[in-house]
C-alpha positions in Angstrom: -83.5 -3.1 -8.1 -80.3 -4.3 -9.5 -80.2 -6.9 -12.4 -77.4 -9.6 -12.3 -76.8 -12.7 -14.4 -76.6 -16.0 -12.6 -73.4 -18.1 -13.7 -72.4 -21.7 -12.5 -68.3 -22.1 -11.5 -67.0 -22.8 -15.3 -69.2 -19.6 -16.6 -67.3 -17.0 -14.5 -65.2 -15.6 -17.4 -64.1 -12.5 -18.7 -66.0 -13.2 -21.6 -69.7 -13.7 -19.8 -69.1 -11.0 -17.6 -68.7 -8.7 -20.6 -72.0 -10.6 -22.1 -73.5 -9.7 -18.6 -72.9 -5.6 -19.1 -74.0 -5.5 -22.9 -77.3 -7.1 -21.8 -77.8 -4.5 -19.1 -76.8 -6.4 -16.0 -74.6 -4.8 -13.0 -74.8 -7.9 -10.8 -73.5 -11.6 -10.9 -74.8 -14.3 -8.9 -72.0 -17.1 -8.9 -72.8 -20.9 -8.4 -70.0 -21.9 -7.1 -70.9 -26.0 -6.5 -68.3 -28.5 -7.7 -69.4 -32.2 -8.7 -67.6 -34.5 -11.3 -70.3 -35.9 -14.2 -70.1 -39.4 -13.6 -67.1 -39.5 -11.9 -65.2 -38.1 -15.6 -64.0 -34.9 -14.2 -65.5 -31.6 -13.7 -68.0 -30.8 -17.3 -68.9 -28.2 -18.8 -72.5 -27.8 -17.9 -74.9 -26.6 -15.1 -75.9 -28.4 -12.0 -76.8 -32.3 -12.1 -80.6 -32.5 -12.3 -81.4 -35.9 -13.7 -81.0 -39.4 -13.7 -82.4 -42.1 -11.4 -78.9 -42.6 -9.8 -78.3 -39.1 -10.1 -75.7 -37.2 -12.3 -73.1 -35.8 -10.2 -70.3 -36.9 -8.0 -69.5 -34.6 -5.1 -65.7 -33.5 -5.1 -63.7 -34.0 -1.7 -62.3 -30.3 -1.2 -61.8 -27.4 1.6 -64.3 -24.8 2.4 -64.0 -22.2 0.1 -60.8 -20.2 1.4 -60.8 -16.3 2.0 -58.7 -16.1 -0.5 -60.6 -17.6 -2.6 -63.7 -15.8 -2.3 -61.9 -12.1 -2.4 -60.5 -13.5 -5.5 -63.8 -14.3 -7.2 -64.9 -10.9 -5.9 -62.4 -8.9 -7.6 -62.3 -10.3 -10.9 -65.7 -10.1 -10.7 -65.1 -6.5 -9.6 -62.5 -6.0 -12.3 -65.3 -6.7 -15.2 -67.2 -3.5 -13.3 -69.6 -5.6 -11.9 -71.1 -6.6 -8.3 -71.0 -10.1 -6.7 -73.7 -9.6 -4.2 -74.6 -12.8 -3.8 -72.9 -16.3 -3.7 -75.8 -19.5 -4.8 -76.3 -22.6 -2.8 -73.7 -24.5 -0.7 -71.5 -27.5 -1.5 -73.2 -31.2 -0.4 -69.9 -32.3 0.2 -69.9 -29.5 3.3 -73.3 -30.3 4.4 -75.3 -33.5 3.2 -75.3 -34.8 6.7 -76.9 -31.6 8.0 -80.3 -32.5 4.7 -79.6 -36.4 6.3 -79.5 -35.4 10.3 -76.5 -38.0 9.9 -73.7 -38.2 12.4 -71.3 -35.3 11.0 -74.1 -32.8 11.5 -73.5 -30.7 13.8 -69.4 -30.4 12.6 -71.3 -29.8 9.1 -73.1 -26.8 10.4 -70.0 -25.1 12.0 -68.7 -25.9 8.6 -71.5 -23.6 7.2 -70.9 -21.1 9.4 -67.3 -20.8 9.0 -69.0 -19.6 5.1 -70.9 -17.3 6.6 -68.4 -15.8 8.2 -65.9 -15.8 5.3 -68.6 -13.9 3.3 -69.3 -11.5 5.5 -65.6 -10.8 6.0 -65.5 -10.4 2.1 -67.9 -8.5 1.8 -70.6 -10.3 -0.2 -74.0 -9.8 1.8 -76.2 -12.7 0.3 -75.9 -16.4 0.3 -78.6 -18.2 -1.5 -79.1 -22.1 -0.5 -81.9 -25.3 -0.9 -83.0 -27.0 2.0 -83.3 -30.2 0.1 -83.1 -34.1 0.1 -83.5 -34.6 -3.7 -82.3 -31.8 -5.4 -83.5 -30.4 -8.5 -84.2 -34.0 -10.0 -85.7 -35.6 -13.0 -85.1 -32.8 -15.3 -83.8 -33.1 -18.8 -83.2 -31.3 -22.2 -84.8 -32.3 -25.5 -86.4 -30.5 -28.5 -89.8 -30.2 -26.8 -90.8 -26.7 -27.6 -92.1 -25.9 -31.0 -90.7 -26.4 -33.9 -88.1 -28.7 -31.9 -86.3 -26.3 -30.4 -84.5 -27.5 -27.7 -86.2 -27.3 -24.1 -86.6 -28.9 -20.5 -88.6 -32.1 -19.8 -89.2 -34.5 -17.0 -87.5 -38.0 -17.2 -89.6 -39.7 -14.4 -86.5 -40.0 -12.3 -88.3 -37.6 -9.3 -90.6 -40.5 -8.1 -87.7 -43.3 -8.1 -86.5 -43.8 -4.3 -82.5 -42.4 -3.7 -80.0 -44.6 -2.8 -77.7 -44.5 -0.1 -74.3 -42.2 -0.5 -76.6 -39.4 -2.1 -78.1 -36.2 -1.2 -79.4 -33.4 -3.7 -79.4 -35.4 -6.5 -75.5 -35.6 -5.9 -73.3 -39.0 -4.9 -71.3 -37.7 -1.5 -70.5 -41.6 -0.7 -69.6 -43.8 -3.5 -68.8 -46.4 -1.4 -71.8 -46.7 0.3 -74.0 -49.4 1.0 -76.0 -50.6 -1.4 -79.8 -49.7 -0.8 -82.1 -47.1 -0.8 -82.4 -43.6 1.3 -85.7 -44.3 3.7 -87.8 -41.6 3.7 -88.7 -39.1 6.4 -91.8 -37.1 7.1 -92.2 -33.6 6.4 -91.7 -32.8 9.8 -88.9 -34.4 10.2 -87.5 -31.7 7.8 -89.0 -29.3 9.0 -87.5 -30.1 12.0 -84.0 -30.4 10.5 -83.9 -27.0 8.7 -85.7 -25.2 12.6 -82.3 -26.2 13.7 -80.3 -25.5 10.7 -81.8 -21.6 10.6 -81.6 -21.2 14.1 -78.0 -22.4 14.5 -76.7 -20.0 11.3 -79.1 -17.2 11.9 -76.9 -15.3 14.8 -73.8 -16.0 12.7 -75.7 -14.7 9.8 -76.8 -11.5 11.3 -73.0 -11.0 12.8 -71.3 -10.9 9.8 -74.0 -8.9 7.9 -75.4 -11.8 5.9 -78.7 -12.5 4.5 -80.0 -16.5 4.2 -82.3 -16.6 1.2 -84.0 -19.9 0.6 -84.7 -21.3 -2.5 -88.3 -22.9 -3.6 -88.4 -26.3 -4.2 -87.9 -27.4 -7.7 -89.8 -29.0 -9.2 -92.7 -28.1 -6.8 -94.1 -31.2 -5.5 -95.1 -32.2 -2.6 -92.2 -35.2 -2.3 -89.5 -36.1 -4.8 -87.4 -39.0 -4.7 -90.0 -40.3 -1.8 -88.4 -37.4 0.0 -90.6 -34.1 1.7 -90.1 -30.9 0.3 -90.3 -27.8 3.0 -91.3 -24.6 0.2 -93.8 -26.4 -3.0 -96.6 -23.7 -2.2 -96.2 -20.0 -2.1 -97.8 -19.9 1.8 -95.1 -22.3 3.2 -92.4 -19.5 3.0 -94.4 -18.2 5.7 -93.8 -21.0 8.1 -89.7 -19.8 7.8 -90.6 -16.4 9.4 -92.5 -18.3 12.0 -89.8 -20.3 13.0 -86.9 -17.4 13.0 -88.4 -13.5 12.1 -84.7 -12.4 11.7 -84.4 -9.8 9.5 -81.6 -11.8 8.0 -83.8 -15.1 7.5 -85.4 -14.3 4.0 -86.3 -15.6 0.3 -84.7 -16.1 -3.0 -88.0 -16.2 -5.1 -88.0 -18.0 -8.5 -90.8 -16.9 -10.4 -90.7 -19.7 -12.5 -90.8 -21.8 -9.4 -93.7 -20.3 -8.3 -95.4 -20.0 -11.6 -95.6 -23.8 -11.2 -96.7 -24.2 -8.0 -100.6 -25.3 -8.1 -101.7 -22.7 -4.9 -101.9 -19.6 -5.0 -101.1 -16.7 -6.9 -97.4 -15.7 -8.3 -98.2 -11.8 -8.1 -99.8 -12.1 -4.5 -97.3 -14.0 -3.0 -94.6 -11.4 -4.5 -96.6 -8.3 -3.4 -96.7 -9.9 -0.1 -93.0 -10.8 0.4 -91.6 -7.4 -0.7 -93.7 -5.7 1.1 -92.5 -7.4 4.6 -89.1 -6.9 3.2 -88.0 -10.9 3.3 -87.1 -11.1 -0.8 -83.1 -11.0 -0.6 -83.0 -11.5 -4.6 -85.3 -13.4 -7.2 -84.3 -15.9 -9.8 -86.6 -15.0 -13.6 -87.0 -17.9 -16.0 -89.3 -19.4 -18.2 -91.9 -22.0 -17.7 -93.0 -22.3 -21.0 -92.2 -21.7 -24.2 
């Protein structure tokens, strides 16, 4: 087991990458999604997770370039580190593959085009969230003891989306006013059958794994949007609809921890022992 450090676009300096080998880490996971923070430029600060008209503003931009990504790799590289894996994938190159809107199917050969350009790289991993809503509704406050400063809920994950928006994050601001309608679960269960099997034989050419992310916060809808992965069993329905050996899991133990069914250690003494873990995400839940 290798243990890497997980750093959003602005964190990927020298100077975390040197925090990343004093604290024992080989490994960097790099996040590499762009969004302006209410349309006021690119801040410095993680993904957009609350807000009833959500906090981020998705930036109009190319794939990522091979150049690019061998770029990222070898300063990565440079600090004596590994970039094994790359986390989660633009909206802006995808929301209408989430929305089954009418650019999906160009959308997906956008995705694989990534694929590709990461296998050709040479990083083996690409973590992503099969999501409508995002990580929504959380915020940061001195709730912990003694005030120190923590995550809450603002009450944002129950209010409907509206229109121009996917994960949390505005991809049209000039859309129509109104609100997103909701879909049944297996409607999105439907939409990500034919996501996976569309990038699965590009994945396993180029030597990539697919790791799915839970969904965070773990309920059962957000946003009055399904979620596919709030219970540790429904990973299982992803190896029933694709058993590739490159369709696998990103678990986030603090994810789990949350969920309300079933237990964290079985479910992670079952997936590494049918080999679909790619990597796993450790955080707190409390405290």
């Amino acid at each position: 087991m290798k243990l890497g450090l997980g750093l959003y676009r602005h964190m990927l300096t020298p100077e975390n990458f040197a925090f990343a080998r004093q604290c024992g880490a080989t490994a960097i996971v790099a996040h590499l999604v762009d969004y302006f923070h209410q349309g006021q430029g690119n801040p410095d600060q993680n993904q957009p997770t609350g807000g009833d008209q959500g906090w981020g503003l998705c930036e109009p931009r190319e794939l990522w370039s091979v150049e690019e990504l061998l770029a990222l790799k070898q300063q990565v590289e440079d600090a004596e580190l590994e970039l094994p894996a790359i986390e989660n994938i633009d909206p802006i190159f995808w929301y209408d593959v989430l929305l089954d809107g009418p650019r999906r199917d160009e959308q997906v050969e956008n995705v694989k085009i990534l694929v590709h350009r990461l296998g050709q790289v040479g990083i083996p991993i690409l973590g992503y969230n099969f999501s409508i809503a995002g990580v929504t509704g959380r915020i940061t406050g001195h709730f912990a003891r003694g005030g120190a400063l923590s995550v809450g809920m603002d009450g944002s994950y129950d209010v409907p989306m509206p229109l121009g928006m996917v994960w949390n994050m505005i991809y049209d601001p000039n859309a129509p006013a109104g609100t997103l309608p909701s879909v049944t679960p297996e409607q999105l269960w439907d939409r990500y059958a034919r996501f996976i099997n569309d990038l699965l034989p590009v994945a396993e050419e180029a030597g990539v794994t697919l790791a799915l992310h839970p969904d965070d916060p773990p309920l059962p809808t957000v946003r009055q949007q399904p979620r596919l992965v709030y219970q540790p069993d429904l990973y299982q329905r992803l190896v029933e609809i694709n058993p590739s050996p490159a369709n696998q899991f990103e678990l986030c133990l603090g994810t789990l921890a949350e969920m309300t069914e079933g237990d964290l250690y079985q479910a992670l003494d079952r997936y590494t022992r049918e080999h679909r873990v790619a990597y796993i995400h450790l955080r707190n839940i409390t405290g």
